[in-house]
Structures are given as structure tokens and as C-alpha cells.
C-alpha positions as CSV (number, residue, x, y, z in Angstrom):
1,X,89.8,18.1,-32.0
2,X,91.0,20.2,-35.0
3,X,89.2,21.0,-38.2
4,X,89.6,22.8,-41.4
5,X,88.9,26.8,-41.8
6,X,86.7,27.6,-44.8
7,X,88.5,31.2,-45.6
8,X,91.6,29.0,-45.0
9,X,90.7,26.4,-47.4
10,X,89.0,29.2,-49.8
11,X,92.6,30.9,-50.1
12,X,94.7,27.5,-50.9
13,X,92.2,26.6,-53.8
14,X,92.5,30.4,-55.2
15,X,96.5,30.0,-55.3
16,X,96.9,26.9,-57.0
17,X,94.0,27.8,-59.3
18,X,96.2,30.9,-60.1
19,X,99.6,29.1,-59.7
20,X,100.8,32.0,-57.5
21,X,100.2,33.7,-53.8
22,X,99.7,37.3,-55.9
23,X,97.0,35.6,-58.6
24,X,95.2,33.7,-55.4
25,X,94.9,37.4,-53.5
26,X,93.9,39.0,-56.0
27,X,90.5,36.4,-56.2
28,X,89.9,36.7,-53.0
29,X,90.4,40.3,-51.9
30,X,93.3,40.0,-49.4
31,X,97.1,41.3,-49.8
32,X,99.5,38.4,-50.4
33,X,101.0,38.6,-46.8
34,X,97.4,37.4,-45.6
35,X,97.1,35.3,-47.8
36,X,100.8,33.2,-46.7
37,X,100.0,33.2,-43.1
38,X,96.5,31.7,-44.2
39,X,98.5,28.9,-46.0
40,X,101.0,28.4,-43.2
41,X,98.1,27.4,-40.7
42,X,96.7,25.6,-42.8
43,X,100.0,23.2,-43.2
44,X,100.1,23.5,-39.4
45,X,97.0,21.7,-39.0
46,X,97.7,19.8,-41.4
47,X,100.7,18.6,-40.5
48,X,102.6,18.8,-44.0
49,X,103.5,20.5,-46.6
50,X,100.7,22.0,-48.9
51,X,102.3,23.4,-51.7
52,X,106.2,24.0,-53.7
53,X,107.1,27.5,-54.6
54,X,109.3,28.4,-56.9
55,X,110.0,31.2,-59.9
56,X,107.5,29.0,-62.2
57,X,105.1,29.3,-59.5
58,X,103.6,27.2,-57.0
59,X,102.2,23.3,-57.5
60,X,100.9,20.9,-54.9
61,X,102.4,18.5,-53.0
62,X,101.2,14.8,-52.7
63,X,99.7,16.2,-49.4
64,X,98.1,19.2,-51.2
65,X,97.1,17.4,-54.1
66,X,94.5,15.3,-52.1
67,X,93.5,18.1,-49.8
68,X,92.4,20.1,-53.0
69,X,89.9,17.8,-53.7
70,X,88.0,18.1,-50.1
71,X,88.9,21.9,-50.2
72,X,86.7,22.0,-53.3
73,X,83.9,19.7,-51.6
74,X,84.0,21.5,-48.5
75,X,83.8,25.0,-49.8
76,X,80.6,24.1,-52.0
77,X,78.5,22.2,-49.4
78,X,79.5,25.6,-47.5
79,X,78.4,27.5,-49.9
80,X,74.9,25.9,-50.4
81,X,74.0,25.9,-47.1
82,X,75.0,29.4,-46.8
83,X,72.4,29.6,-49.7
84,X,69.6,27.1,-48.2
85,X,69.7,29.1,-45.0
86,X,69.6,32.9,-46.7
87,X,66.6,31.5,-48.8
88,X,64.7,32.1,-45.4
89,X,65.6,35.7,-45.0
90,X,64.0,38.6,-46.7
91,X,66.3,40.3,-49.5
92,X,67.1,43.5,-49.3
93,X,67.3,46.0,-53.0
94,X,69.7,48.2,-53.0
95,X,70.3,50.9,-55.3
96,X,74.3,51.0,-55.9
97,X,75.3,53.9,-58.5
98,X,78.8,53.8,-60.1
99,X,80.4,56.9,-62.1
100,X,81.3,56.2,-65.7
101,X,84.8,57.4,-65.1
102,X,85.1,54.0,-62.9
103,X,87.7,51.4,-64.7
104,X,84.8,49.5,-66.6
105,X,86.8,46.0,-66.3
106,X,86.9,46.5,-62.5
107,X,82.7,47.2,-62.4
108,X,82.0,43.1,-62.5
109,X,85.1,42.3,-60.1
110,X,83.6,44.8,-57.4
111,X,79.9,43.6,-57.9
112,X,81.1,39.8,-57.5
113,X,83.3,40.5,-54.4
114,X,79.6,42.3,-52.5
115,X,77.3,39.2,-54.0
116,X,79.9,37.3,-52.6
117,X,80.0,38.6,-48.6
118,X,76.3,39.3,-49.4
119,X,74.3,36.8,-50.7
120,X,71.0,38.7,-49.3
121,X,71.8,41.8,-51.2
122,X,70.0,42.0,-54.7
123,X,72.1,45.1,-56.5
124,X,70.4,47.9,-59.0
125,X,73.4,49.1,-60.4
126,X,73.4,52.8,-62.5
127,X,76.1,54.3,-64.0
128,X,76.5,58.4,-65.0
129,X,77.9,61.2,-64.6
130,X,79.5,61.9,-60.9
131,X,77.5,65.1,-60.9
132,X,74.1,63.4,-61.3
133,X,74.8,61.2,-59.3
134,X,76.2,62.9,-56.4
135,X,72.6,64.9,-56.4
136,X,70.5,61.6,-57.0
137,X,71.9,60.4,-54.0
138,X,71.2,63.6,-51.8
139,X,67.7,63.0,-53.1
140,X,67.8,59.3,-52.2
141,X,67.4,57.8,-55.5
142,X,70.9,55.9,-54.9
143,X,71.4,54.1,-51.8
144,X,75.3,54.1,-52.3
145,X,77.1,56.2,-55.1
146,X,81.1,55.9,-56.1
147,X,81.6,58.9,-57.9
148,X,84.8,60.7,-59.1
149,X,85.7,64.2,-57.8
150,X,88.4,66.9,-58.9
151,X,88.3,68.6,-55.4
152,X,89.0,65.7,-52.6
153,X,86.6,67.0,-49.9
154,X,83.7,68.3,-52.3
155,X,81.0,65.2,-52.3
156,X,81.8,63.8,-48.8
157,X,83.3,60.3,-47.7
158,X,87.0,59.3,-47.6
159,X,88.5,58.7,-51.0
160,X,88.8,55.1,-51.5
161,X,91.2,56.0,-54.8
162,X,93.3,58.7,-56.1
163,X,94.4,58.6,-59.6
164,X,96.2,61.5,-61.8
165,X,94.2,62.8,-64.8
166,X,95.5,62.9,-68.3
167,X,95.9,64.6,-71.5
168,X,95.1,61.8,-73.8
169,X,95.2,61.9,-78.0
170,X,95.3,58.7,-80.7
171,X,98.7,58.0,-81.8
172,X,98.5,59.3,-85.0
173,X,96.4,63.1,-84.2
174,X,98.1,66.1,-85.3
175,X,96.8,69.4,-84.4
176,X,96.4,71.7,-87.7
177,X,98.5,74.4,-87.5
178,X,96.6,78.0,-86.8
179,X,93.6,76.5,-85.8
180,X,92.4,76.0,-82.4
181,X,92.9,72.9,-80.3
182,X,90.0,70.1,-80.7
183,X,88.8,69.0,-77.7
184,X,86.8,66.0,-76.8
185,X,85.2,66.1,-73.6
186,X,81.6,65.2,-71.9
187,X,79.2,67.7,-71.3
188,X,80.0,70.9,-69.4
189,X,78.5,69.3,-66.6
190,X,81.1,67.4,-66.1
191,X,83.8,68.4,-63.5
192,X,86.6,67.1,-65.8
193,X,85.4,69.2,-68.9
194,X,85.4,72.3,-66.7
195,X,88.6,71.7,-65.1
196,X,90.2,71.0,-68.6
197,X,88.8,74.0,-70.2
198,X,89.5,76.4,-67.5
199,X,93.2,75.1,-67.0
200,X,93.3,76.0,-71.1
201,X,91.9,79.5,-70.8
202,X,94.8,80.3,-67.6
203,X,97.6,79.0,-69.8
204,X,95.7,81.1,-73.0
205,X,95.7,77.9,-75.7
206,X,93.4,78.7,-77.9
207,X,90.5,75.4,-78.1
208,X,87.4,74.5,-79.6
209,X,85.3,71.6,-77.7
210,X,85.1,69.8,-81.8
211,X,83.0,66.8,-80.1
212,X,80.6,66.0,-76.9
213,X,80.2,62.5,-75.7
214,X,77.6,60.9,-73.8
215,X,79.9,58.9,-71.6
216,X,82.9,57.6,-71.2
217,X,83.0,54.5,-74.0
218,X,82.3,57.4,-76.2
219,X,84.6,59.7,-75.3
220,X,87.4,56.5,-75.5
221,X,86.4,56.1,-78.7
222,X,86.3,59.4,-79.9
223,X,89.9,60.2,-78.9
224,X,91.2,57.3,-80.1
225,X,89.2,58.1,-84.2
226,X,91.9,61.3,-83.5
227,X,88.7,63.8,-83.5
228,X,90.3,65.7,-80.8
229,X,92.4,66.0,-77.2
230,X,90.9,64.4,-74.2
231,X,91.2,64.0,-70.6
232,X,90.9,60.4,-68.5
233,X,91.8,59.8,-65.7
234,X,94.5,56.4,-65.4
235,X,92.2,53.7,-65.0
236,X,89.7,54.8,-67.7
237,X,92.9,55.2,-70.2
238,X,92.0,52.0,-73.0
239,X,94.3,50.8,-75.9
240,X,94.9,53.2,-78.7
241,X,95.1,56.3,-76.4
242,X,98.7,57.5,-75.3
243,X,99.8,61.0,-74.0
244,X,99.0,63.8,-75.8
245,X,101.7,65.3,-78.2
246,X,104.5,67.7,-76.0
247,X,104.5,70.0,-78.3
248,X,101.1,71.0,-77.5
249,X,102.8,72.4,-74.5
250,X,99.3,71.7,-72.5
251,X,99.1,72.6,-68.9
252,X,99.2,69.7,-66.1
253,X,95.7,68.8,-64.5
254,X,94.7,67.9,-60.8
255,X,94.4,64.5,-59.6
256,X,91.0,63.0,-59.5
257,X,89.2,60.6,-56.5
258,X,86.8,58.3,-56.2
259,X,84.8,58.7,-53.1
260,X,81.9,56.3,-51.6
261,X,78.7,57.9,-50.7
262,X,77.2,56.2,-47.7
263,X,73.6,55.1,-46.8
264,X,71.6,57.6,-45.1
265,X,71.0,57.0,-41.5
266,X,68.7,54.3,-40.3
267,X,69.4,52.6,-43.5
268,X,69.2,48.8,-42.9
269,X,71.6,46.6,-41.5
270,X,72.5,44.6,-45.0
271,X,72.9,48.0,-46.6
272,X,75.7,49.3,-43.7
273,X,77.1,45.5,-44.2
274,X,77.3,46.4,-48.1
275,X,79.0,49.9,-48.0
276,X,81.6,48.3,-45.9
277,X,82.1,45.7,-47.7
278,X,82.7,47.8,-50.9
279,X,85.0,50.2,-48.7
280,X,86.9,47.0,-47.4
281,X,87.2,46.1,-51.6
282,X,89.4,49.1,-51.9
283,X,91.5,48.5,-48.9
């Protein structure tokens, strides 16, 4: 007796939502190669073809076009008794800490994707510096912390990212001649302001830190009003920033990584389920 797999049936409603194999991976977490074999079983069992690709993109078949219909049913009675059933078990809080640094539009992706594979999970989310958050969580305020390190190695757990850090300026910023560079940077706290300012004072460019931001959105901002030089790393870079001016002649800077701070030991088993899930996210 065959039947119909859910994951298979969740991936063939993602791709023609998205009218490609690359849009329908990217909704449901899995690399486009995973995603074709899922397709081609499911046209095995069901003993046609699913779906026409082509340089437009992909559109049903006759066959398809009436399996979409139960694909859609099927995956939302799956869905609430996934629901009815975890109604019965306990939830468990967890206190999930993100560093500002972290591509904001990427934030509401990643917390989807773990309230997704964990339904029991109910998610405190805090986001700050990388320093205060790497200490909160050796105090166990955070239960799991994704902070941003210059050193790879310093705050523990295998980088889940690596991403090159930047001189950054607004289009139209011109440094006035004799004076010092204007920097805009966080607070020396940060491991991005230090590394910036010490890689200045080896190279002997004369600076001036001309404005301190809070967090990141402000520091975005700032460089972009042209109140100074900035750094960011790639994904934090927003419209309205591009590379600071060559003739600045400013030294290059190390690469930056995000790392994922795990649950202390004897942590619960929903809490061990969600730090895997979020490593699984990056892979």
C-alpha cells in the first residue's frame, strides 16, 4: 500500500508557490539537490509527472495541478494535529539571544524555521552587543546566544558563518582635508570598534571617533547621514552604504563569525532539539 510523504508533499507546494526548485528550498531550509530528489519520489509514487520546468520556471501538470490541492489539505490537517497533540505537553521558555550585528531581515526567517521544528518551544529573544551577551550567557541569563566574534576560537562553538568586515561611508562623504578621520562606531566595548581603531593607530591615520551608536540601526544610519567612516560586516551592510573612498588608503580588517553558544549541560531535551535545529538552519 503506498501513501504520500508530508516533507515530500511540504516541498512540491513550496516550489510551485515560488515557481522555482531554488525559491521552494529556500522556504523550507534544504539545498535544491534535496529538494529534486524529494520531487522525483514523489512522481514515483505517483506515477506521473508533477511539474514542467523550464527557463520561466516551473508550472504544474494536469497531474500536479490536482495533487496541489490535497498537498495543501494534507499538510494542514497535519499540521493541527501536530498542534492538538503538543497542546498536551508542557512548553518549554527558552531564552535565545541574537547579536545586533546579525542580518536583521534574516532574524524573523531563523525564528520561524525553530517555531516551525518546535512547536513546544516558546522563544524570549534579546538582541545586544556580542560582548554582553557572550558574558550573560556564562552567567545563564541566555539559554542560547549567536554572537559575532573577530577572533574565531575566542567565545566557543563552531562558527556557523564567516563573513569579511568592511570599511563603509555614504556615497556622498568626503573627509576634510587636515583634519582627522571621523569615525562612527559602537561603544569601545565592542570588538569591532577596537579592532577598527587599533588597525588605524598600526597604519598611523590620524581619527577621531565623531559619533557613538547604541546599536547597529544606528550606526547604519549614521554612516549613511555621512557623519563619519564605519565598519559592518557583509550582511549588516543596508542601502545607502558603499565602500569607503580609496583614497583614504584605510587598512584591510579581519573577517568576522558568528558562533552559537550552546545550552549548558543537563539543559532539557526541547532546548538540545532547538540549538540543533538553529545549527541545522545554517547548514
Amino acid at each position: 500500500m503506498r501513501s504520500l510523504d508530508l516533507e515530500q508533499l511540504r516541498s512540491f507546494v513550496a516550489v510551485v508557490d515560488a515557481r522555482s526548485i531554488s525559491g521552494g528550498a529556500a522556504v523550507v531550509f534544504r539545498s535544491q539537490s534535496a529538494i529534486s530528489e524529494q520531487l522525483q519520489k514523489l512522481e514515483a509514487v505517483a506515477g506521473a509527472p508533477l511539474l514542467l520546468r523550464s527557463r520561466t520556471g516551473v508550472r504544474t501538470t494536469p497531474a500536479g495541478e490536482r495533487l496541489l490541492a490535497h498537498a495543501r489539505q494534507l499538510l494542514a490537517i497535519g499540521e493541527l494535529a501536530l498542534r492538538d497533540v503538543q497542546e498536551q505537553a508542557p512548553a518549554t521558555q527558552v531564552r535565545l539571544a541574537i547579536s545586533d550585528y546579525f542580518r536583521p531581515a534574516e532574524v524573523a526567517a531563523l525564528l520561524r524555521h525553530v517555531a516551525r521544528a518546535c512547536p513546544q518551544l516558546r522563544l524570549q529573544v534579546t538582541v545586544g552587543q556580542s560582548a554582553a551577551l557572550v558574558e550573560g550567557h556564562a552567567r545563564r541569563d541566555y539559554d542560547l546566544a549567536l554572537v559575532m566574534e573577530i577572533k574565531p576560537g575566542r567565545a566557543g562553538g563552531r562558527a556557523l558563518r564567516r563573513e569579511a568586515l568592511s570599511w563603509l561611508a555614504a556615497p556622498h562623504f568626503r573627509p576634510r582635508p587636515g583634519e582627522p578621520l571621523a569615525l562612527v562606531l559602537l561603544p569601545d566595548s565592542c570588538a569591532v570598534h577596537r579592532s577598527a581603531v587599533r588597525a588605524l593607530e598600526q597604519r598611523g591615520i590620524a581619527h577621531t571617533v565623531a559619533h557613538t551608536c547604541s546599536g547597529v540601526a544606528g550606526l547604519q544610519s549614521a554612516i549613511a547621514a555621512g557623519l563619519g567612516v564605519g565598519c559592518l560586516n557583509a550582511s549588516a551592510i543596508v542601502d545607502g552604504l558603499v565602500p569607503a573612498p580609496r583614497a583614504l588608503r584605510l587598512p584591510a580588517l579581519p573577517p568576522v563569525a558568528f558562533r552559537l553558544l550552546a545550552p549548558p549541560r543537563g539543559a532539557p531535551a526541547a532546548l538540545l532539539e532547538a540549538d540543533a535545529v538553529l545549527r541545522a538552519h545554517f547548514r
